[in-house]
C-alpha positions in Angstrom: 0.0 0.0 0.0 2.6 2.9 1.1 4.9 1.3 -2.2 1.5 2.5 -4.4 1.0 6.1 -2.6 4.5 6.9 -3.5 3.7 5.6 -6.6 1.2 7.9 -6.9 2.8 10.8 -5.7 6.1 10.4 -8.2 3.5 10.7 -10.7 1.4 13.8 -9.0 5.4 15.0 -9.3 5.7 14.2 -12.9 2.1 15.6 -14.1 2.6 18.7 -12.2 6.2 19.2 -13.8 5.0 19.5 -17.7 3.5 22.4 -17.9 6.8 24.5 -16.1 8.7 22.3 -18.3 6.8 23.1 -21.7 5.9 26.7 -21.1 7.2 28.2 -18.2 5.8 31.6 -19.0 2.2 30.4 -19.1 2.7 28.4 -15.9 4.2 31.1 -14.3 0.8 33.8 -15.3 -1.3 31.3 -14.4 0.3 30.7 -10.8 -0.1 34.7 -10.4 -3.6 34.5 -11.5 -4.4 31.6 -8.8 -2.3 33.9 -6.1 -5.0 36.7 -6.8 -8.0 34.1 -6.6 -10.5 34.2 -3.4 -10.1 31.4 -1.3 -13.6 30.4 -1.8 -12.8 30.1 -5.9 -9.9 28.5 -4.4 -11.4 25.5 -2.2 -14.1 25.2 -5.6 -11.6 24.3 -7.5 -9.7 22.0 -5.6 -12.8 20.2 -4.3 -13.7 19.9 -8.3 -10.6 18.7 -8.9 -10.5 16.0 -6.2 -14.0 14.9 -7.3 -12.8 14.0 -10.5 -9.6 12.4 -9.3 -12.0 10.2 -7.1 -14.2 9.6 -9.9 -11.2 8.8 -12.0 -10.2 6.4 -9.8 -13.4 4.4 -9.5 -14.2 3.9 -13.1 -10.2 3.0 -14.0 -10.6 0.3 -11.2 -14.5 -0.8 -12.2 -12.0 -2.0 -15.3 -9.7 -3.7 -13.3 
């Protein structure tokens, strides 16, 4: 189980390093843009975002 989180995480690592990697001036506006966000857009869009990761996760392993 632990071996599979850090799985995971290396490839949280790897995801979240394209965009810097491929066009660090559009990562770098859109980090500014997110610094000037409310928290409440915020806490939206993470929530979204973990929704989807959970949903994500459910259909790959209904598969599996």
């Amino acid at each position: 189980m632990l071996h599979t989180l850090l799985q995971a995480l290396c490839l949280v690592m790897v995801l979240e390093g394209i965009l810097p990697f491929l066009n660090p001036r559009l990562w770098r506006s859109l980090v500014a843009r997110a610094a000037m966000s409310a928290d409440k857009h915020l806490r939206v869009m993470g929530l979204i975002s973990m929704l989807i990761g959970v949903a994500s996760l459910y259909l790959l392993n209904l598969g599996g």
